[in-house]
BALOBA-1460 file (C-alpha; in Angstrom, 3 decimals):
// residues 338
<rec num="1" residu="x" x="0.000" y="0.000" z="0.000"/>
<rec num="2" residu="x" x="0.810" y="3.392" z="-0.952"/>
<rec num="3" residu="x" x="0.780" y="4.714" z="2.870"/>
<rec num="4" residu="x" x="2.074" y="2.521" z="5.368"/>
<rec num="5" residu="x" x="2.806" y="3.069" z="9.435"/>
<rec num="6" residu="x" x="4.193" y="5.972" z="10.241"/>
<rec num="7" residu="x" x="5.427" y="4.883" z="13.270"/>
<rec num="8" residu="x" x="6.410" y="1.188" z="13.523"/>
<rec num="9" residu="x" x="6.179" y="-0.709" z="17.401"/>
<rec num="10" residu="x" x="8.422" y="1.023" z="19.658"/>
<rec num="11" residu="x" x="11.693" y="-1.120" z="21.333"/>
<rec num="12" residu="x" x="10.829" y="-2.665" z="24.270"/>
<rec num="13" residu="x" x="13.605" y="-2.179" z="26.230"/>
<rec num="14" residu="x" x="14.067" y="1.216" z="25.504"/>
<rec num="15" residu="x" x="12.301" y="4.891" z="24.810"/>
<rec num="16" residu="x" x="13.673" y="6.419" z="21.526"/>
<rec num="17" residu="x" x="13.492" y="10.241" z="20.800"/>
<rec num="18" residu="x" x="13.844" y="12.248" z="17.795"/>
<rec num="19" residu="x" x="17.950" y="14.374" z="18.084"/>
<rec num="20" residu="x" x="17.554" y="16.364" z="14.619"/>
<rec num="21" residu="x" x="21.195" y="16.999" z="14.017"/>
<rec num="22" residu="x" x="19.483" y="18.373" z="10.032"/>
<rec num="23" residu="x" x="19.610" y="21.632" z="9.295"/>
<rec num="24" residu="x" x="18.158" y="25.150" z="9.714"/>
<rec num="25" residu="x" x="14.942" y="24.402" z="8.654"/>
<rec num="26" residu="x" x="14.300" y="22.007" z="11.489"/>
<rec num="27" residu="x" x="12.262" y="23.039" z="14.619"/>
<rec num="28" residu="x" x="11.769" y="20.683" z="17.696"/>
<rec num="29" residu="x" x="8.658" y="21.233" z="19.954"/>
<rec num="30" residu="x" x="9.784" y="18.012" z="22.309"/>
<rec num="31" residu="x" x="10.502" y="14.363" z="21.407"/>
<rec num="32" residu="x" x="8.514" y="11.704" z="19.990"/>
<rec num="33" residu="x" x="9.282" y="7.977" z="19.403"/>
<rec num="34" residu="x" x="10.485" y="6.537" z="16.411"/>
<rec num="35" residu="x" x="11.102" y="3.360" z="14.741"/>
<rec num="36" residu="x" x="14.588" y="2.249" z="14.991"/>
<rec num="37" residu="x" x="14.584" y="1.628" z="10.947"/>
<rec num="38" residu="x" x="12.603" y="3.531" z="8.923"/>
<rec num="39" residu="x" x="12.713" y="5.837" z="5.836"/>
<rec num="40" residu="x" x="9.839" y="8.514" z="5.295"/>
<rec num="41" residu="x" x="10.181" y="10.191" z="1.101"/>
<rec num="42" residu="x" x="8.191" y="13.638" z="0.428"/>
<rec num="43" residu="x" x="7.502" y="15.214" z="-2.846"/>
<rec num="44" residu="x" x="7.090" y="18.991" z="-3.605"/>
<rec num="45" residu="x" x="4.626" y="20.535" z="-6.623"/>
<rec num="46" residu="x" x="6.737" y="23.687" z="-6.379"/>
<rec num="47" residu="x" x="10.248" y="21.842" z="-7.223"/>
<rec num="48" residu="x" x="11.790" y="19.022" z="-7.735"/>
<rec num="49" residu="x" x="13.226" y="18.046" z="-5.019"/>
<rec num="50" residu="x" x="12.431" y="14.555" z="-3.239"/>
<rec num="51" residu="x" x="13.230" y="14.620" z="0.360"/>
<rec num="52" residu="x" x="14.109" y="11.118" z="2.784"/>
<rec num="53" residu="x" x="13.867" y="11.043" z="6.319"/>
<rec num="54" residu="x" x="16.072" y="8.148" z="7.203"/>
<rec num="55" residu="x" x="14.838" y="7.610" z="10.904"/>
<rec num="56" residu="x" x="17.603" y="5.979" z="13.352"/>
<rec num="57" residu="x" x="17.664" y="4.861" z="16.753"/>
<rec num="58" residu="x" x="20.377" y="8.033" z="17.347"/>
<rec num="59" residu="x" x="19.236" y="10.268" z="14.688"/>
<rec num="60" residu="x" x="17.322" y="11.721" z="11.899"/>
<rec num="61" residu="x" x="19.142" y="11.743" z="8.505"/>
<rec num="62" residu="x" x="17.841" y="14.162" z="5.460"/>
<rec num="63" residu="x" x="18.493" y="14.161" z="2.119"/>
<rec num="64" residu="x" x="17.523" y="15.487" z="-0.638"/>
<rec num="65" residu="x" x="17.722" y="14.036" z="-4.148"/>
<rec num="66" residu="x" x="16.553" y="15.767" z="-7.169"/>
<rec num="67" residu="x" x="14.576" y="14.394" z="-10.335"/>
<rec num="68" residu="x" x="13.448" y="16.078" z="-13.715"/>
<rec num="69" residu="x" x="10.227" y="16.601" z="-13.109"/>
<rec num="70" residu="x" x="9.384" y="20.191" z="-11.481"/>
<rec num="71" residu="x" x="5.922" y="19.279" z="-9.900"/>
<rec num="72" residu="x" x="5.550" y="15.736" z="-8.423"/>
<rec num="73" residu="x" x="2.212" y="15.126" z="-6.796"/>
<rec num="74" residu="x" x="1.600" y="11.623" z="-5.447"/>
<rec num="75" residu="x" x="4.411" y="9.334" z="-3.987"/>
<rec num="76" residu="x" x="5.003" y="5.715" z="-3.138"/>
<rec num="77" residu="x" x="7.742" y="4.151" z="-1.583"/>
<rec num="78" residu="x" x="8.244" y="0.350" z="-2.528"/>
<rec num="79" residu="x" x="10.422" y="-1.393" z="-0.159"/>
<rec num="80" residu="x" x="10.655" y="-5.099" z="-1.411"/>
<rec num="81" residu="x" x="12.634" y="-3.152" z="-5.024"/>
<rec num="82" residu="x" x="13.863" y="0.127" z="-3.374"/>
<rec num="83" residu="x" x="11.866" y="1.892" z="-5.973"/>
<rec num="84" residu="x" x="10.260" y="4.839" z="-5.892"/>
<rec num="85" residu="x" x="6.578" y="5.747" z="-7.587"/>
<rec num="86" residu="x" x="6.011" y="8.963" z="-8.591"/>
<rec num="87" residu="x" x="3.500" y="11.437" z="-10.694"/>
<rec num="88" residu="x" x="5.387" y="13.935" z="-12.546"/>
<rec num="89" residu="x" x="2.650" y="16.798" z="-12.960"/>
<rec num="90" residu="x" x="4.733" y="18.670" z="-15.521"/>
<rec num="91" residu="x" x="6.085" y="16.074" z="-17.660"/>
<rec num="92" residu="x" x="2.282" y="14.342" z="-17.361"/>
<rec num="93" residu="x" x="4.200" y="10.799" z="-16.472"/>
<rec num="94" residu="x" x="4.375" y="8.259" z="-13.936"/>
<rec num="95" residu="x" x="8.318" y="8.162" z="-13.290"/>
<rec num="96" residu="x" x="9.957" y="4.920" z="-11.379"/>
<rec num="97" residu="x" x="13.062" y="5.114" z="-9.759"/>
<rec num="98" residu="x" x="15.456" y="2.730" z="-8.210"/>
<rec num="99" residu="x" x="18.047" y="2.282" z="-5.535"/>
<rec num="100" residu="x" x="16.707" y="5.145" z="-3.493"/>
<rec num="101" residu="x" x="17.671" y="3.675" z="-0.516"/>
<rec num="102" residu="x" x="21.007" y="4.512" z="-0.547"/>
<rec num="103" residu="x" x="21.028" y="7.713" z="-3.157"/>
<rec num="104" residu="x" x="23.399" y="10.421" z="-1.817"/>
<rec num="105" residu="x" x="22.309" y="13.582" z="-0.512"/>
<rec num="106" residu="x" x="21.629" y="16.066" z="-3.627"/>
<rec num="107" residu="x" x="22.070" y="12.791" z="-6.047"/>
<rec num="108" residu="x" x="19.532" y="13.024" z="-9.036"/>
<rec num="109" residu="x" x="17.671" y="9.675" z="-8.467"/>
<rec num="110" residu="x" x="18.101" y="7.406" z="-10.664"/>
<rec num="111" residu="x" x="14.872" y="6.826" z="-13.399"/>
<rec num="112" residu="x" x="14.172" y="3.527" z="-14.702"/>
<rec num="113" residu="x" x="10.590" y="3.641" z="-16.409"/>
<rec num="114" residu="x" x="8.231" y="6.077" z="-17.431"/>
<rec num="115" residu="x" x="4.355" y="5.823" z="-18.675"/>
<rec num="116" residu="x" x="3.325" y="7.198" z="-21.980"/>
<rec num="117" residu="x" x="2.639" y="11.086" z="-21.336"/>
<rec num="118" residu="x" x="-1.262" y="10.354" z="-20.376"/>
<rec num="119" residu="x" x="-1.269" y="12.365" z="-16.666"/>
<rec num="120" residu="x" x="-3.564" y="15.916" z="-16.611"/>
<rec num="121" residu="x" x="-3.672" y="16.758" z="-13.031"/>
<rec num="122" residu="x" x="-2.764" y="14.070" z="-10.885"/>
<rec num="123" residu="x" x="-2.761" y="14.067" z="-6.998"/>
<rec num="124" residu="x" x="-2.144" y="10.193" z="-5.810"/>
<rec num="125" residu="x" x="-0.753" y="6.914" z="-6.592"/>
<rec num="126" residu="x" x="-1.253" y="3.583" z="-5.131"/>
<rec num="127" residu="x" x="0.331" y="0.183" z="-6.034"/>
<rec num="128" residu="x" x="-1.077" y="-3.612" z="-5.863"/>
<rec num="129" residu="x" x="1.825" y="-6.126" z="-7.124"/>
<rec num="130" residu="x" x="1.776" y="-4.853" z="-11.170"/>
<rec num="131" residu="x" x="-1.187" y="-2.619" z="-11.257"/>
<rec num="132" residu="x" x="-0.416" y="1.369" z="-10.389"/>
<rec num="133" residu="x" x="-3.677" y="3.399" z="-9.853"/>
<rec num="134" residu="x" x="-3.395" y="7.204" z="-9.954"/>
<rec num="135" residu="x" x="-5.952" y="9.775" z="-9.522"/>
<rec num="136" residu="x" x="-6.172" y="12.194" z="-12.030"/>
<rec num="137" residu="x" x="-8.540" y="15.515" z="-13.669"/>
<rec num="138" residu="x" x="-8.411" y="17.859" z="-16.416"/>
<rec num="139" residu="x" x="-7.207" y="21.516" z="-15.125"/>
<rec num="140" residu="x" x="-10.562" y="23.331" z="-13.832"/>
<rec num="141" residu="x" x="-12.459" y="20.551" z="-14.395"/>
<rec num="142" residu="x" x="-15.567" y="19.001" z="-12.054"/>
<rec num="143" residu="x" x="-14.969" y="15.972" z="-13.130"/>
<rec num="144" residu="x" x="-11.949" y="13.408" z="-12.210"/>
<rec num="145" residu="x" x="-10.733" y="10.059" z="-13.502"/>
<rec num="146" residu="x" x="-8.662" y="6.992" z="-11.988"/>
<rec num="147" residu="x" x="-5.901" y="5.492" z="-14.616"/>
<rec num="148" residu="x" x="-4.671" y="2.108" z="-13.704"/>
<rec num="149" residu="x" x="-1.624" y="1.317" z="-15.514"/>
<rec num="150" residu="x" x="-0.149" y="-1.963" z="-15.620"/>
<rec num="151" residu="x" x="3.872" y="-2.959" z="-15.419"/>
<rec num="152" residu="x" x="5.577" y="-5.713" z="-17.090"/>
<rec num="153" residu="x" x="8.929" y="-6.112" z="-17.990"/>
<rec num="154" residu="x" x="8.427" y="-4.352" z="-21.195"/>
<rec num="155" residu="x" x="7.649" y="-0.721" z="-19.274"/>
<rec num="156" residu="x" x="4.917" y="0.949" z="-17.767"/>
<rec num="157" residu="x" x="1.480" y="0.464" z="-20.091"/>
<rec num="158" residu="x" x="-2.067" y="2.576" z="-19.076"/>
<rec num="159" residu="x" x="-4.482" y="-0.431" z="-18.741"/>
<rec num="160" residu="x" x="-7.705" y="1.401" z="-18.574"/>
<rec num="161" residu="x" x="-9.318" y="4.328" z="-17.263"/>
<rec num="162" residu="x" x="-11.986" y="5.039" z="-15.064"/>
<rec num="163" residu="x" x="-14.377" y="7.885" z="-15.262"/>
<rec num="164" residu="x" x="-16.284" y="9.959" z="-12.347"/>
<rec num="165" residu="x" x="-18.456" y="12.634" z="-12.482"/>
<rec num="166" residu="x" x="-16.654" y="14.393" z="-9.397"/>
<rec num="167" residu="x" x="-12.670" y="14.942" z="-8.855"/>
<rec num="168" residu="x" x="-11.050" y="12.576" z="-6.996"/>
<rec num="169" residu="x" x="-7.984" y="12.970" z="-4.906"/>
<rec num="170" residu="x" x="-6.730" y="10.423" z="-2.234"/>
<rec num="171" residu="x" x="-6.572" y="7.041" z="-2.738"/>
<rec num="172" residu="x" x="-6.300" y="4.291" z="-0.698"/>
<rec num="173" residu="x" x="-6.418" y="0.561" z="-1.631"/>
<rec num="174" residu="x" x="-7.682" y="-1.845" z="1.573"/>
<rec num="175" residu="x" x="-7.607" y="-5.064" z="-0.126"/>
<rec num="176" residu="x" x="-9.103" y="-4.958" z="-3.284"/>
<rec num="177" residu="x" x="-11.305" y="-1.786" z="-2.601"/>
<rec num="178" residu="x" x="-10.260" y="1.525" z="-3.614"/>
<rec num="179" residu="x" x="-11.776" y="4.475" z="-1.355"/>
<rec num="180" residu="x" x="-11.129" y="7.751" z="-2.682"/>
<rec num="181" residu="x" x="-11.718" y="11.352" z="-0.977"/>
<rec num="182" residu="x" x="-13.684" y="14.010" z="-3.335"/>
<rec num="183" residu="x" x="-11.909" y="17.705" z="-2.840"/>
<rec num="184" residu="x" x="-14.170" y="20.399" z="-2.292"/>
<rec num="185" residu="x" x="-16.680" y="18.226" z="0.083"/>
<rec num="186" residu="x" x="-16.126" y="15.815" z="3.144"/>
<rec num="187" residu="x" x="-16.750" y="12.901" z="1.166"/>
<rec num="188" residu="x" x="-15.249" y="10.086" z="0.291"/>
<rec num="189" residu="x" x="-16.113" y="6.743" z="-1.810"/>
<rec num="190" residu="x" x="-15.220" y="3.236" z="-2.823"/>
<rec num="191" residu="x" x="-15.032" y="1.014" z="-5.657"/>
<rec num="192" residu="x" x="-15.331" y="-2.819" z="-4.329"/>
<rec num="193" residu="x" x="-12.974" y="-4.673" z="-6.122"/>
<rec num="194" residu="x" x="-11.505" y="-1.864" z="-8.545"/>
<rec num="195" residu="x" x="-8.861" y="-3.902" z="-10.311"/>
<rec num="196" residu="x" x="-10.719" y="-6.467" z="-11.526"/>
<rec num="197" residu="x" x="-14.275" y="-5.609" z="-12.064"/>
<rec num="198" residu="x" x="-12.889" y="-2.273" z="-13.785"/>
<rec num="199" residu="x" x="-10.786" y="-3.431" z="-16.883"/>
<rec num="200" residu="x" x="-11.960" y="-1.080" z="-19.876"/>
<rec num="201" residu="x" x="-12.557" y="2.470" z="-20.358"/>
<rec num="202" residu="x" x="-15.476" y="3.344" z="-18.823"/>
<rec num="203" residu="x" x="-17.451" y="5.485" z="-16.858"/>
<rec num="204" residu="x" x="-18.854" y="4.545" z="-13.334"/>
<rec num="205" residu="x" x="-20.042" y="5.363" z="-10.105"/>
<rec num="206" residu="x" x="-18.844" y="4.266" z="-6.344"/>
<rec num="207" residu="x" x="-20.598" y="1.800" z="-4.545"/>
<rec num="208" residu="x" x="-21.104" y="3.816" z="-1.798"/>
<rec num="209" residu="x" x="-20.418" y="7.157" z="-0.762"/>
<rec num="210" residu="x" x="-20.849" y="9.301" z="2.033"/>
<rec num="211" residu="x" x="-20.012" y="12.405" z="4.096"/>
<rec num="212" residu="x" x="-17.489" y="12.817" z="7.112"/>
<rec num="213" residu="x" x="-19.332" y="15.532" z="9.246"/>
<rec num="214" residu="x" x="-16.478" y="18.773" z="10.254"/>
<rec num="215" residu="x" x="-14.845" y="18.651" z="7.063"/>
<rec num="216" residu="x" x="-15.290" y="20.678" z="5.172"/>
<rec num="217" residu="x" x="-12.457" y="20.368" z="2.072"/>
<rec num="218" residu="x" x="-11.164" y="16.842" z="2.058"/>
<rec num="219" residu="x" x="-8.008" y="15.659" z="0.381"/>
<rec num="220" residu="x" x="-5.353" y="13.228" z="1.916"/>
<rec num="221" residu="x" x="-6.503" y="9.409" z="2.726"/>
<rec num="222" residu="x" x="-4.409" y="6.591" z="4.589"/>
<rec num="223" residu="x" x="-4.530" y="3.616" z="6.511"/>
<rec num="224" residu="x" x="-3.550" y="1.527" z="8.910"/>
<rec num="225" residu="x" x="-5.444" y="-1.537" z="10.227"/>
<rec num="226" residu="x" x="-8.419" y="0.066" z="10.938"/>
<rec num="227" residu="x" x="-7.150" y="3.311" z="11.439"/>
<rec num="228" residu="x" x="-7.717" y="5.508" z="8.694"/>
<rec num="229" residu="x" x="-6.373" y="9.364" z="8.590"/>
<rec num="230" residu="x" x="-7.936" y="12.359" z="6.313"/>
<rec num="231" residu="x" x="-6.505" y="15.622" z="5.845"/>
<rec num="232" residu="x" x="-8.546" y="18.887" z="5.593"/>
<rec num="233" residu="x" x="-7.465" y="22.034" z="3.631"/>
<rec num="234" residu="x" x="-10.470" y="24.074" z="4.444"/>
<rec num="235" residu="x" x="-10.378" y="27.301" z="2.547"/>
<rec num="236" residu="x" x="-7.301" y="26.910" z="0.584"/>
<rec num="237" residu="x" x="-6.727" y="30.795" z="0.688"/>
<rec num="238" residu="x" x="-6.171" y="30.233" z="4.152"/>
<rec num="239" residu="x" x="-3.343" y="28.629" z="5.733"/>
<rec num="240" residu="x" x="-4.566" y="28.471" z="9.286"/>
<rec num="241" residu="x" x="-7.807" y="26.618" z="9.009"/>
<rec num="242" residu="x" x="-6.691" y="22.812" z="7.822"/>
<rec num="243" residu="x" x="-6.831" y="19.751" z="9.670"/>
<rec num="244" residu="x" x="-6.428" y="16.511" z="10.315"/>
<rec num="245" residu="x" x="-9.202" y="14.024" z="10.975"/>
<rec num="246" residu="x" x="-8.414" y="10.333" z="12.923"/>
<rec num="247" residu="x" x="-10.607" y="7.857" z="12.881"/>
<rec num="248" residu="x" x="-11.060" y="4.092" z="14.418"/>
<rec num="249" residu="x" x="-12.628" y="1.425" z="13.380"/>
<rec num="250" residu="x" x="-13.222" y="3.026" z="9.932"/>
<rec num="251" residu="x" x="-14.331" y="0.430" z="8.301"/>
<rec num="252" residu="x" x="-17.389" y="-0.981" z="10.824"/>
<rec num="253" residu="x" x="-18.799" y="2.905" z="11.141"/>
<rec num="254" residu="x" x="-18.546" y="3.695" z="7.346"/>
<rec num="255" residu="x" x="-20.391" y="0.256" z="6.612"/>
<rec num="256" residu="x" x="-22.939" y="2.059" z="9.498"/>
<rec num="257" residu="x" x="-23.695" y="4.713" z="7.662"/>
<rec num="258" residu="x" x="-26.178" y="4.838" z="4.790"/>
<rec num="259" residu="x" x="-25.164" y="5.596" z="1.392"/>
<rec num="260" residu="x" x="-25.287" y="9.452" z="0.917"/>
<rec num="261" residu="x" x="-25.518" y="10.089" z="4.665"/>
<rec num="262" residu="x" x="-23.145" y="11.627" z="7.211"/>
<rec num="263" residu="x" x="-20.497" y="10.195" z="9.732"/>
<rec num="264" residu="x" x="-21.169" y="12.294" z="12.556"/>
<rec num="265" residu="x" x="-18.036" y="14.010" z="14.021"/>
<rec num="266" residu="x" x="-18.983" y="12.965" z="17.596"/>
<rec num="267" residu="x" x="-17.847" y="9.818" z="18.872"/>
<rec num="268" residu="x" x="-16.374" y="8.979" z="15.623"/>
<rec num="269" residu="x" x="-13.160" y="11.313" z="14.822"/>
<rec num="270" residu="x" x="-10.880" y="13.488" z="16.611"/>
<rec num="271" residu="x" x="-9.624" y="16.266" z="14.885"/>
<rec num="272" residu="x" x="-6.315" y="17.828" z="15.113"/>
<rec num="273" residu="x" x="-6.679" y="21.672" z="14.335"/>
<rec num="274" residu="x" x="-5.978" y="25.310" z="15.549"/>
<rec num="275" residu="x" x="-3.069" y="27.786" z="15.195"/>
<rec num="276" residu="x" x="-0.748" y="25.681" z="16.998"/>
<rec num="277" residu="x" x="-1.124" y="22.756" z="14.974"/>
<rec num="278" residu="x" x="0.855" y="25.126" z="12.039"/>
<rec num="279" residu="x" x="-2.097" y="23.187" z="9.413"/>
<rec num="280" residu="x" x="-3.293" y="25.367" z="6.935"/>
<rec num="281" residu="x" x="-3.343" y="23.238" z="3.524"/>
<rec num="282" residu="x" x="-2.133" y="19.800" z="4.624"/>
<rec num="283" residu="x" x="-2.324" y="17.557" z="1.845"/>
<rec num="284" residu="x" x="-1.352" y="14.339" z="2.925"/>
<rec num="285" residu="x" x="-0.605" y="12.562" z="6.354"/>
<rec num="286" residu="x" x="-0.404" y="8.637" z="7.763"/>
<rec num="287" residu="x" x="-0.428" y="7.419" z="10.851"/>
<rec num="288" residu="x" x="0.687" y="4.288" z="13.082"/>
<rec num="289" residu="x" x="-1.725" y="3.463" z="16.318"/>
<rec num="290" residu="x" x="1.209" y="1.780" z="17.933"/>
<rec num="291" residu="x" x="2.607" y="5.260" z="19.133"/>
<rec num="292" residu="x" x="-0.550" y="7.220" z="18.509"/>
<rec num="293" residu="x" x="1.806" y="9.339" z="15.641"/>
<rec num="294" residu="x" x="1.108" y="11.262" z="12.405"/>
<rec num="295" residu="x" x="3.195" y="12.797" z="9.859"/>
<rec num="296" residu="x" x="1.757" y="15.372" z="7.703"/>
<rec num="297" residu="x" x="2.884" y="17.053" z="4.724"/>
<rec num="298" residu="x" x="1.647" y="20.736" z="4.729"/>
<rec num="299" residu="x" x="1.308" y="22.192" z="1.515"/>
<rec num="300" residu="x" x="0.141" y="26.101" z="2.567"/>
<rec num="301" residu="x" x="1.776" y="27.435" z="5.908"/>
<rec num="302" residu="x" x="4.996" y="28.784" z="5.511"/>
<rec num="303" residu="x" x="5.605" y="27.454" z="2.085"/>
<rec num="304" residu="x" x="5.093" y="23.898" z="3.470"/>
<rec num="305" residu="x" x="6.766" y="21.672" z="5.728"/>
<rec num="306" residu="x" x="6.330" y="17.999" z="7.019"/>
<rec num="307" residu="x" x="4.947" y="17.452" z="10.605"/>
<rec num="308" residu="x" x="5.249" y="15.161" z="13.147"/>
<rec num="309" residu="x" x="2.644" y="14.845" z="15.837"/>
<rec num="310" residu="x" x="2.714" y="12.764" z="19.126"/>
<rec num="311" residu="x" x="-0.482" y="11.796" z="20.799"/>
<rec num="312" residu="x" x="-2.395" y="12.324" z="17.700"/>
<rec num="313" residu="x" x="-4.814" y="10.122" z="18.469"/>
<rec num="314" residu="x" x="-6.421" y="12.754" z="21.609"/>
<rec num="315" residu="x" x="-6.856" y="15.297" z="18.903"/>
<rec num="316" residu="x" x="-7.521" y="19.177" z="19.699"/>
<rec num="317" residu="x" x="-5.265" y="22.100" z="19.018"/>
<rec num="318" residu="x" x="-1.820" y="20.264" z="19.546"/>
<rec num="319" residu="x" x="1.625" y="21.427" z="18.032"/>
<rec num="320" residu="x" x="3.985" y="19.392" z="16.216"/>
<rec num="321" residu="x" x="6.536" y="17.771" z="18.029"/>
<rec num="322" residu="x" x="8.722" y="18.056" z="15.252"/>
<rec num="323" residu="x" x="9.029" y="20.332" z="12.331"/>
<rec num="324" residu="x" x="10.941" y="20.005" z="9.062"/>
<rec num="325" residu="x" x="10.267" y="22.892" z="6.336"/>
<rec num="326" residu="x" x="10.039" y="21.580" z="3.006"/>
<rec num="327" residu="x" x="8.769" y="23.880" z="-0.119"/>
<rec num="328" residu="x" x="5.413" y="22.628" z="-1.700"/>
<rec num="329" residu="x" x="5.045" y="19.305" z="0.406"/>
<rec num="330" residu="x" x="2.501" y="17.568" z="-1.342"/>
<rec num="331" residu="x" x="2.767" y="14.289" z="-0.738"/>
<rec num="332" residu="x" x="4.356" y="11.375" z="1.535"/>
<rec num="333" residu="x" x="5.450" y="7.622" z="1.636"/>
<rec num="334" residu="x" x="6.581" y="5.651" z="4.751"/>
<rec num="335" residu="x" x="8.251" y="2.320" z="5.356"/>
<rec num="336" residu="x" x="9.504" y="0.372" z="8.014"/>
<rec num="337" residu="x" x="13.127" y="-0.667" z="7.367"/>
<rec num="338" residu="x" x="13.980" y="-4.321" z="7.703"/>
């Protein structure tokens, strides 16, 4: 899956804390734990720069590695090939790269396969073994599609394309079911079984769809057993009004809920908000229940940044823990390290 834990299960024997030895454009509001092993990539739509957080039992390492594509919008980190999955918004491509892992700091990564130039105005990317699903839109348009390419050893072919008569933004694949969040609204949707029963050009509608009461501009989507995070730009001229929305047992209170109905904000979701929170346009986030942590990449306040929140799970007008300012943070991938 495109979004995996944030924050893996903690060492028993020991408490580790985030010492960011970076740079200037860190900020540390206290410690939080991290995984001994893990790597965290971020894209930016203003440049193209991919940052890695390479998360240590001592340390935080960042990098930055640079591609050809100015705007990348949608991310996904897969560990098994040390490749990396990205939507080039200028260049209208899928790009794959390899050996990331252990790219050098201000290394151009190193691009292996492209898709045929077939991208508008895409926001996400998912993967299931060959199959790579991205949500896309023409510019200005009411109106979104989901492309679903297929990879083989001969490159990186778009299978099929499905059409909606709303944009779509997040995607997230839990099993064979793809839910999708619908910018400008609190909804999202799902497709049961989108691989398979969706193998031509077509147009459709979701199975089911419904509203998540208190937001009120949805975008971001991820999960994690039952977990499942959402991200909230609000007014996206405003970059002190976003949020992020956490909620259990997703999957039991969205089957609850009629289609077309609301998911009413109490006893449902927590919301992390407010002027301390420093969310303003976040447009992506994950989260791991093992530590109760979130990472979020903010898109609006001060040019964008990616966040780190302990205690996420209590919600309310918290501060990051950790800050790391990153240009036009659109996007995010996490894995846990072997």
């Amino acid at each position: 899956m495109k979004k995996r834990v944030f924050l893996a299960t903690l060492l028993s024997s020991m408490t580790l804390f985030f010492s960011c030895s970076l740079d200037d454009d860190t900020t540390d509001g206290g410690g939080i734990p991290i995984p001994a092993n893990a790597l965290i990539y971020a894209a930016s739509n203003t440049s193209n720069e991919i940052a890695s957080f390479r998360l240590t039992a001592q340390d935080i390492f960042r990098a930055v590695h640079t591609t050809s594509s100015n705007n990348n919008e949608g991310i996904f980190y897969d560990k098994d090939n040390d490749e990396l999955i990205v939507n080039a918004v200028d260049q209208q491509v899928v790009n794959v790269f390899s050996d990331v892992r252990n790219a050098s700091h201000g290394a151009e990564l190193n691009l292996i396969q492209s898709s045929s130039a077939v991208l508008e105005n895409p926001h996400n990317v998912v993967v299931q073994e060959q199959y790579y699903i991205v949500s896309d839109s023409e510019l200005n348009s009411e109106e979104g599609k989901i492309l679903i390419f297929e990879r083989d050893e001969n490159g990186l072919e778009l299978r099929n394309t499905v059409f909606v008569d709303y944009e779509v933004w997040g995607l997230e694949l839990r099993g064979n079911d793809l839910f999708h969040t619908i910018p400008n609204t609190g909804d999202i949707a799902v497709f049961q079984d989108f691989i398979s029963n969706f193998t031509t050009d077509t147009t459709a509608a979701p199975i089911k769809r419904i509203t998540l009461e208190g937001i009120e501009n949805i975008r971001g989507i991820s999960a994690n057993r039952d977990v499942f995070v959402f991200t909230d730009v609000g007014d996206t001229n405003r970059t002190n009004d976003g949020g992020v929305h956490i909620i259990d047992n997703f999957i039991e209170k969205f089957n609850a809920v009629d289609p077309g109905e609301k998911m009413i904000f109490q006893g449902n979701q927590v919301r992390i908000y407010g002027e301390a929170s420093k969310l303003g346009n976040p447009l992506d986030a994950v989260f791991d229940p093992s530590v109760n942590g979130v990472v979020v990449a903010e898109n609006g306040r001060n040019g964008g940044a990616v966040l780190f929140f302990e205690n996420a799970i209590l919600g309310g007008p918290i501060a990051p823990s950790i800050e790391f300012l990153y240009e036009g943070a659109s996007s995010l991938t996490y894995a846990k390290l072997r």
